[in-house]
C-alpha positions as CSV (number, residue, x, y, z in Angstrom):
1,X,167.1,31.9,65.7
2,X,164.7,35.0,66.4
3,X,165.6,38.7,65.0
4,X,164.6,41.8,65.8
5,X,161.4,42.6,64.3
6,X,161.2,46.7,63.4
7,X,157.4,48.4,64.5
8,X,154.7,47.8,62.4
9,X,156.6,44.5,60.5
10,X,154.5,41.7,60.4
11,X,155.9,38.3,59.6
12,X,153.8,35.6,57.2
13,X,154.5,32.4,56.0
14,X,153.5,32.2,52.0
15,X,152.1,29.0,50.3
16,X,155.7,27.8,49.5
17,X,156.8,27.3,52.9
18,X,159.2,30.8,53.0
19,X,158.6,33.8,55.0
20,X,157.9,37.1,54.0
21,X,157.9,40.4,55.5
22,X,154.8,43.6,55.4
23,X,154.4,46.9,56.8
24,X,151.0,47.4,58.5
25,X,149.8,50.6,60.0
26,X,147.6,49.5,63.1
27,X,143.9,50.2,62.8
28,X,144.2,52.6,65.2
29,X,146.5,55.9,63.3
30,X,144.3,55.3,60.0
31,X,141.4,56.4,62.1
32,X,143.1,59.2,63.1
33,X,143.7,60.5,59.5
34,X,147.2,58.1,58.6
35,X,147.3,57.6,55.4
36,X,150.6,55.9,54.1
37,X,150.1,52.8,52.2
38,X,150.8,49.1,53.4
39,X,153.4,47.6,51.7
40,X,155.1,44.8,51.2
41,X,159.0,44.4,51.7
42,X,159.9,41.1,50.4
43,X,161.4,37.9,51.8
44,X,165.0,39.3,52.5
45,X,165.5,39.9,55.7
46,X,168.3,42.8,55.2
47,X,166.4,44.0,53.0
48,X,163.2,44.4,54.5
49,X,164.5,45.1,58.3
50,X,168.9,45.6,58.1
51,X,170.8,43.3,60.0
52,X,169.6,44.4,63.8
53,X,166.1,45.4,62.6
54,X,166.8,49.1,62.6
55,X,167.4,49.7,58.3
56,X,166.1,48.7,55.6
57,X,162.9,49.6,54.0
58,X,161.2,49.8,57.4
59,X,163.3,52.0,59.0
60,X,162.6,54.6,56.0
61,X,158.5,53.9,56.5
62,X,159.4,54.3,60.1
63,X,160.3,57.6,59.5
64,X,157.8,58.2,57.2
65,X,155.6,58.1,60.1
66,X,157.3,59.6,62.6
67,X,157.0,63.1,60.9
68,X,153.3,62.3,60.6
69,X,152.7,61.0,63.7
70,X,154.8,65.0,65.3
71,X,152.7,66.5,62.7
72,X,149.7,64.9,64.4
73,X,150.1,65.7,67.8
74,X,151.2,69.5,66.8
75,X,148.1,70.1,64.1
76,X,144.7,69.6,64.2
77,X,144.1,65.2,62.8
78,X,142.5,67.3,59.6
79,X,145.5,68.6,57.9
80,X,148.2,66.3,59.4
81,X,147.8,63.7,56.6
82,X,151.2,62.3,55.1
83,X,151.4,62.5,51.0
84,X,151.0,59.4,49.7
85,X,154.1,57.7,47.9
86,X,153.1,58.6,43.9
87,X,151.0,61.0,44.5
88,X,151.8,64.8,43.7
89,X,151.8,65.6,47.3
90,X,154.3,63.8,47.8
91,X,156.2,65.0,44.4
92,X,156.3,68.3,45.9
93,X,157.2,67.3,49.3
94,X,159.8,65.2,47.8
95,X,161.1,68.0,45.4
96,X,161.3,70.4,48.8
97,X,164.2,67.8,49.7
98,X,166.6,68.6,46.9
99,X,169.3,70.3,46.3
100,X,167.3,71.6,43.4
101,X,165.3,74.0,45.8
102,X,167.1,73.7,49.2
103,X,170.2,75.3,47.0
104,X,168.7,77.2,44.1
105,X,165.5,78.8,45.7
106,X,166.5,81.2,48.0
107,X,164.4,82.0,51.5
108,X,162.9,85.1,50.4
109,X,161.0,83.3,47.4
110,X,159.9,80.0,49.2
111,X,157.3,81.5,51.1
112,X,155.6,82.0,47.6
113,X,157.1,78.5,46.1
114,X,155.0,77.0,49.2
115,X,151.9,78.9,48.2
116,X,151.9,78.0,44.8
117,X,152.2,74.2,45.5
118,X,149.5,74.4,48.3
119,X,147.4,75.9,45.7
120,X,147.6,73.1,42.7
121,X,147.3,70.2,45.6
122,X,144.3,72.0,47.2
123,X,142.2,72.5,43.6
124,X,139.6,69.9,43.5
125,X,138.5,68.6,40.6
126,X,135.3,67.7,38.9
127,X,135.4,64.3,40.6
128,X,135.8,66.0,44.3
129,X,139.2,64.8,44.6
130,X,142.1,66.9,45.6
131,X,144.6,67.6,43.0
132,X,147.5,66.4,45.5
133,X,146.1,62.8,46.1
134,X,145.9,61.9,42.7
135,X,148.8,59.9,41.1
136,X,151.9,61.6,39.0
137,X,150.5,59.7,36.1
138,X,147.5,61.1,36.0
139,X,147.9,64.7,35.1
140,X,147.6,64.2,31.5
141,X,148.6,67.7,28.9
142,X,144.6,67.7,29.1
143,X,144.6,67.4,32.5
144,X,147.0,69.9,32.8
145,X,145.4,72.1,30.6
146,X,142.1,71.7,33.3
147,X,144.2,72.6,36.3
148,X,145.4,75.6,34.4
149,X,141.8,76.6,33.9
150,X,140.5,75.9,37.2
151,X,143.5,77.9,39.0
152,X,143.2,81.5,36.9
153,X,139.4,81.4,37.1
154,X,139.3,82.4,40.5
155,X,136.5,83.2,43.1
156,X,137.6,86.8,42.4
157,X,138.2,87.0,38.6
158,X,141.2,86.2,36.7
159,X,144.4,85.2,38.6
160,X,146.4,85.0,35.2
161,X,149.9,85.6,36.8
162,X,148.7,82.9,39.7
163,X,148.5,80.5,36.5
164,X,152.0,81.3,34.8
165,X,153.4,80.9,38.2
166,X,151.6,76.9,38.4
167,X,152.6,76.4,34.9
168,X,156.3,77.6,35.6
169,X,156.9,75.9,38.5
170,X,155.1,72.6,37.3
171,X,157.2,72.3,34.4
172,X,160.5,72.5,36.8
173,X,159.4,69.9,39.5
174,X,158.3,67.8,36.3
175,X,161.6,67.9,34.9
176,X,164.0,67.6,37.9
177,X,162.0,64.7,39.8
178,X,161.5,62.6,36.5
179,X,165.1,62.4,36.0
180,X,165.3,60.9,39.5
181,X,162.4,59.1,40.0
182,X,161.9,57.9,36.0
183,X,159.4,54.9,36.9
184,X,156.6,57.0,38.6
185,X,156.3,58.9,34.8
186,X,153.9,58.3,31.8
187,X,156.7,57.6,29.4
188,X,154.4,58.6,26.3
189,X,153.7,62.5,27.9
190,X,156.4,62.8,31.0
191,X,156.0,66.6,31.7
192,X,152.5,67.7,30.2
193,X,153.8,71.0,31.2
194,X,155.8,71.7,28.4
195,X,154.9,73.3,25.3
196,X,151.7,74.7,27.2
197,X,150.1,77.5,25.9
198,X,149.1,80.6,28.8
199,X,146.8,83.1,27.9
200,X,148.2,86.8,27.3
201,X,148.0,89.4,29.8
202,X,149.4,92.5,30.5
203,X,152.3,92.6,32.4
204,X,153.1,95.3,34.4
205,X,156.3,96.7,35.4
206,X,157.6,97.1,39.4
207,X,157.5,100.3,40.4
208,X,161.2,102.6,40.4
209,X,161.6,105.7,43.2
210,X,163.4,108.5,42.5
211,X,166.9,109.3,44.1
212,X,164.4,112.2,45.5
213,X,161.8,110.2,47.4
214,X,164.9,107.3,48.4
215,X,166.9,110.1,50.5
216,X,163.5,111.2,51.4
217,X,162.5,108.3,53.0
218,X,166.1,107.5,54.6
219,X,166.1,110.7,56.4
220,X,162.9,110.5,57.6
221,X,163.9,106.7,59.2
222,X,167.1,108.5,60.7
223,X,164.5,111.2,62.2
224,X,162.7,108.4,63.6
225,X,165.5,107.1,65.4
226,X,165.5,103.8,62.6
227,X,169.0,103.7,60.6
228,X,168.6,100.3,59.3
229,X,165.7,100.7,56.9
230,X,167.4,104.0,55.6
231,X,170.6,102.3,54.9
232,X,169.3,99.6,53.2
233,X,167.0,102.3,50.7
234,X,170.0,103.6,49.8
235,X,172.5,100.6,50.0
236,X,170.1,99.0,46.8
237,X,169.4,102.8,45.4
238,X,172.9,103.4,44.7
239,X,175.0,100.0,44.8
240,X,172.0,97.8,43.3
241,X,172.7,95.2,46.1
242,X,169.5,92.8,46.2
243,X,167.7,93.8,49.3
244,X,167.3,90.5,50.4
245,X,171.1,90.2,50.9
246,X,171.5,93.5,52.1
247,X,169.0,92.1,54.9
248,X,170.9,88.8,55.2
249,X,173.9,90.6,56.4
250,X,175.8,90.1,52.8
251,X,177.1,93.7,53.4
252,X,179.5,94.1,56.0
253,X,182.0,96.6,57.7
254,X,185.1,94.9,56.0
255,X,183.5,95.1,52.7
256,X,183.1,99.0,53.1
257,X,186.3,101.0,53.1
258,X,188.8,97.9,54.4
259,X,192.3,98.6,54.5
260,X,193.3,96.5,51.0
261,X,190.2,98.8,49.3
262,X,190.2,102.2,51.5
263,X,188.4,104.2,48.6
264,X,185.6,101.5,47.8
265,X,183.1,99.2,49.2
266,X,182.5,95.7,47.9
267,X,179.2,94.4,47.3
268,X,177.8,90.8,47.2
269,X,175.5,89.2,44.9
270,X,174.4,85.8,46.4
271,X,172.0,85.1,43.5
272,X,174.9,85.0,40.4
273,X,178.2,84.7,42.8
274,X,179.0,88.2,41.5
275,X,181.6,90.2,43.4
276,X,181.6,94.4,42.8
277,X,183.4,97.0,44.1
278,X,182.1,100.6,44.0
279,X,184.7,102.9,43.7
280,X,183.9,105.5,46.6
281,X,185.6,108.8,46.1
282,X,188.8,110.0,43.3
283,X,191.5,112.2,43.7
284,X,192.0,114.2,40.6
285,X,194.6,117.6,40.8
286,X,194.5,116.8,44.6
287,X,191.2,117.9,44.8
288,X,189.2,114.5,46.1
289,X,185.8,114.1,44.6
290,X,183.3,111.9,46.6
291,X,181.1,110.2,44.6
292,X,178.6,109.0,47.5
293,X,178.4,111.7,49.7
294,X,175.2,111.5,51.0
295,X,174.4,108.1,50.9
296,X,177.9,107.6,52.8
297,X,176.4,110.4,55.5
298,X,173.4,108.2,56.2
299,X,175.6,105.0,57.0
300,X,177.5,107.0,59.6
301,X,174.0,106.9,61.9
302,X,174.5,103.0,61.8
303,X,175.2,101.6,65.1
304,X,178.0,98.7,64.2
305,X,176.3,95.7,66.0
306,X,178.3,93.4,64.7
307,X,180.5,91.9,61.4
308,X,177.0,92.3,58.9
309,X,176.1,96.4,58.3
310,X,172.3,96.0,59.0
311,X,171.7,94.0,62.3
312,X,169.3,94.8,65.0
313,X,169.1,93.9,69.1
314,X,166.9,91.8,70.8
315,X,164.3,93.2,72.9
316,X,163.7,90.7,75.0
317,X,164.5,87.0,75.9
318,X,167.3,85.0,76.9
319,X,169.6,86.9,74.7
320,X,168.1,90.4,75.2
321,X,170.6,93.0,74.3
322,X,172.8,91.1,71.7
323,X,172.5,92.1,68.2
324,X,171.2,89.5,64.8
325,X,170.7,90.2,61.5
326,X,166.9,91.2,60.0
327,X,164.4,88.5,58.5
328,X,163.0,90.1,55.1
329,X,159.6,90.1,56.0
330,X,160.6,91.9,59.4
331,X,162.4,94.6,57.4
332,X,159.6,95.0,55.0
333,X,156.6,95.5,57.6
334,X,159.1,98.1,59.5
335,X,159.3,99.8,55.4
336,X,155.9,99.7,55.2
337,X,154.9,101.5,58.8
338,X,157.7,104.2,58.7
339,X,157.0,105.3,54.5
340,X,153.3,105.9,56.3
341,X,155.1,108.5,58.6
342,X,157.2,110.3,56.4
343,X,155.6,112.9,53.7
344,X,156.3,112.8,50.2
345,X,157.1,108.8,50.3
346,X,154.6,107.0,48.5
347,X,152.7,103.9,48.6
348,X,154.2,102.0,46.6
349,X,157.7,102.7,48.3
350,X,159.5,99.4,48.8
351,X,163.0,98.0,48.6
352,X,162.3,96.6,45.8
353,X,161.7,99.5,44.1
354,X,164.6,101.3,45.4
355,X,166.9,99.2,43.5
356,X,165.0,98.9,40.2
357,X,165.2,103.0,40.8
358,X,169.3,102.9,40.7
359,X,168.6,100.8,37.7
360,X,166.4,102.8,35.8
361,X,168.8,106.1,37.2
362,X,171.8,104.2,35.3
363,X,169.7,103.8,32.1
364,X,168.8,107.8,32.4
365,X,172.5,108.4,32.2
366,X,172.9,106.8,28.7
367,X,175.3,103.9,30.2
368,X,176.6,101.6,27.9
369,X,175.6,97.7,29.0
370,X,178.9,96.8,29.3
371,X,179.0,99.7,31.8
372,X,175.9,99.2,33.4
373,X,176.8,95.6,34.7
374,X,179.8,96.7,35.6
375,X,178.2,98.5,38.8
376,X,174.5,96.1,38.8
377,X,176.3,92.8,38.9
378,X,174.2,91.0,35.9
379,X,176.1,88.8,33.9
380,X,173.8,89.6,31.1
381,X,172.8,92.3,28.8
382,X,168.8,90.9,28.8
383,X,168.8,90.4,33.0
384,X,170.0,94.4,32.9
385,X,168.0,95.3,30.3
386,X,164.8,94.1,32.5
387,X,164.8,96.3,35.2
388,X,165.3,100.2,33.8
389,X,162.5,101.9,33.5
390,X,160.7,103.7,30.6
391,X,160.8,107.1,32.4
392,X,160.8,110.1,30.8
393,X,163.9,110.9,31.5
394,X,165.1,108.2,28.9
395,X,162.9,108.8,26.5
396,X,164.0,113.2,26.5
397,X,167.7,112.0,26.0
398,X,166.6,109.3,23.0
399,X,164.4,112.5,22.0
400,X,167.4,114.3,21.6
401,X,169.3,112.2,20.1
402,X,167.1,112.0,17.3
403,X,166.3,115.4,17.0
404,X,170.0,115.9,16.7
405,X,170.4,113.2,13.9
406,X,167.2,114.9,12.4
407,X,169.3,118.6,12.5
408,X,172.5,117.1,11.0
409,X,170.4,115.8,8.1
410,X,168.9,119.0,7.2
411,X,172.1,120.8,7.6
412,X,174.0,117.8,5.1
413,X,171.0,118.1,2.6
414,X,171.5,122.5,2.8
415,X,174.8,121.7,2.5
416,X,174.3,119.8,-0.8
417,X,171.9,122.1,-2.3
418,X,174.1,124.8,-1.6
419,X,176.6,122.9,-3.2
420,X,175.1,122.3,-6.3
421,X,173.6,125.7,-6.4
422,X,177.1,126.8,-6.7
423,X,178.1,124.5,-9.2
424,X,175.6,125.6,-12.1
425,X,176.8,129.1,-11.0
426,X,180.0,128.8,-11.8
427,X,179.2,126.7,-15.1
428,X,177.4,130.3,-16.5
429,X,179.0,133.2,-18.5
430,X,177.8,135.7,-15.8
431,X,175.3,137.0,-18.0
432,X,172.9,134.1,-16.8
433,X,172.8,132.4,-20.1
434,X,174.6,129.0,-20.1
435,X,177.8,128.6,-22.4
436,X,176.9,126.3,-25.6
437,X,178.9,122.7,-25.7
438,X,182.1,123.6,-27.7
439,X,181.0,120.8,-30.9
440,X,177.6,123.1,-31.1
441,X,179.7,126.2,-31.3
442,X,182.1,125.0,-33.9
443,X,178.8,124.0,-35.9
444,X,177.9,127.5,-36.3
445,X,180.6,128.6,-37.9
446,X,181.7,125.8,-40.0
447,X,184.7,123.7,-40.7
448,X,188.0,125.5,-40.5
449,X,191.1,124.7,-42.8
């Protein structure tokens, strides 16, 4: 009885008499840059093929070539080679698949997650060979400690923050693809990436704007007829929102002023899962006090688009005239060309920075921790601790604070001179001369009967 043979199976009959099943990749796609390995699938047929000929272990190197064969036609023949099973292109490829990073890196850092791992596959070693082709196994703690080397010495100097990155991420993949892929591992060293010793830079600090330069720049936007960027300034200025989920549409109309919460908006933190609300405004002696007047005044230029705060229309297309929500990068280059307009808004003016300022601003206000997570969203004391700022501002009030401890000191030791001064005062006969003991007295004038 025949079966279905899957593509690129070949059938042979082995010494014994039984029949055994290979995949072959014709002659024809390795000269046009294929590269997966032959391989041999046994002598089940399940196995090897499923029970019509589309599973098994074919169907999944099938597959395999399928996205190199769409790579191929779309790309030059060059760069659409597929990673070879083992080797650390394909680790990374493979780790890309996970929940590990399809969950727990979010989009605004995979752009540079992708550069990093380009970068280690694409280092060539002393031998010529790529860093990507060569086999998990192979990168050694030594070798490691070469790739390390060869990355920060860079064609312009030294990229020592490129190499913390490599080493950082390396040690992660290591750890979380070992765990499910234990065999392809040097069990005597399985992550050479641990314990490894970076060279010590400097690290600097992201810049913080003021609450001057943030208003600043919002009204300047709002002159230009460009709302969105100014609201989100001031959205991560003054309720610390990340501005990548201020972007992302985390904010929305029902989280600001909604019927159950009339006096306070709610803000989202994707990264932790941390839910804040800010109150808005208090009434004390019927007298209400606002508490975000301004920033409040610049979200009432918002158009309301839709259910997110910060959306924008399309221009042109199919769908020209409805409204989606901003990509980062698309809000970022729109930062970057407006602070250029607007005077008094530096260079290094970002969203970013515009957060780490309402940071550093709750710092400058002597906030407790406890206090200042209860508006940032951290869930811990070091994560807030990270991003205030050593302004001067903080370091006048811890000025004070010592200078008033150093005041209260000299006023207790006055006190106790003062104190004592008094003491031996009162211990004279008034005539300056101190009174003798009473036994040295009695001396004097003998024993009495």
């Amino acid at each position: 009885m025949e079966r279905p043979r899957p593509r690129f199976v070949e059938v042979r009959r082995l010494a014994d008499g039984s029949v055994a099943f290979y995949f072959c990749i014709p002659k024809y796609y390795r000269e046009l840059g294929c590269e997966m390995a032959n391989e041999p699938l046994g002598t089940n047929y399940e196995a090897a093929c499923g029970e019509d000929g589309k599973g098994g272990r074919a169907a999944t190197l099938n597959a395999l070539f399928e996205e190199w064969n769409d790579r191929r036609k779309a790309e030059p023949i060059e760069q659409a080679k597929i990673a070879r099973y083992g080797t650390i292109d394909w680790l990374f490829r493979q780790y890309k698949t996970e929940k590990a990073y399809t969950e727990k890196v979010s989009p605004r850092s995979r752009p540079d997650y992708e550069r990093i791992m380009q970068m280690i596959c694409d280092t060539v070693g002393k031998s010529g060979r790529r860093i990507g082709e060569r086999q998990i196994r192979e990168v050694t703690p030594r070798a490691a400690d070469k790739i390390y080397d060869k990355i920060i010495n860079g064609p312009n100097g030294l990229r020592l923050r490129q190499g913390e990155k490599v080493v950082g991420l390396c040690r992660k993949v290591w750890r979380i693809m070992r765990r499910l892929h234990p065999e392809l591992f040097d069990k005597k060293h399985p992550n050479p990436w641990d314990d490894f010793t970076l060279k010590s830079r400097t690290k600097s600090k992201k810049h913080a704007v003021t609450r001057e330069e943030v208003y600043r720049f919002a009204w300047g936007c709002i002159k230009e007829a460009r709302p969105e960027p100014a609201a989100v300034a001031v959205i991560c200025f003054e309720w610390l929102q990340r501005p990548e989920n201020v972007v992302a549409g985390f904010l929305t109309w029902p989280a600001y002023r909604s019927k159950k919460w009339p006096h306070a908006v709610r803000i989202e933190h994707h990264k932790n899962k941390a839910l804040i609300w800010h109150p808005l405004e208090e009434t004390v002696d019927g007298e209400t006090i606002k508490f975000y007047a301004e920033a409040e005044d610049v979200l009432s230029h918002l158009p309301k688009l839709g259910v997110p705060m910060i959306m924008r229309r399309i221009e042109k297309g199919e769908r020209k005239g409805h409204a989606k929500v901003w990509s980062y990068p698309g809000m970022e280059k729109v930062v970057q060309q407006l602070r250029k307009k607007i005077d008094g808004v530096s260079e290094l003016f970002t969203l970013d920075a515009c957060r780490h300022g309402g940071m550093t601003e709750l710092e400058e206000a002597e906030l407790t921790d406890g206090q200042g997570r209860a508006l940032s969203g951290h869930k811990t004391a070091q994560a807030y601790r990270g991003y205030a700022k050593e302004t001067i501002k903080r370091a006048l009030a811890a000025t004070r604070k010592r200078h008033a401890h150093l005041l209260a000191q000299k006023q207790l030791e006055q006190q106790n001179t003062d104190g004592a001064a008094a003491s031996a005062r009162d211990e004279t006969n008034g005539t300056g001369t101190m009174r003798q003991p009473a036994s040295t007295t009695k001396a004097s004038v003998g024993p009495q009967r």
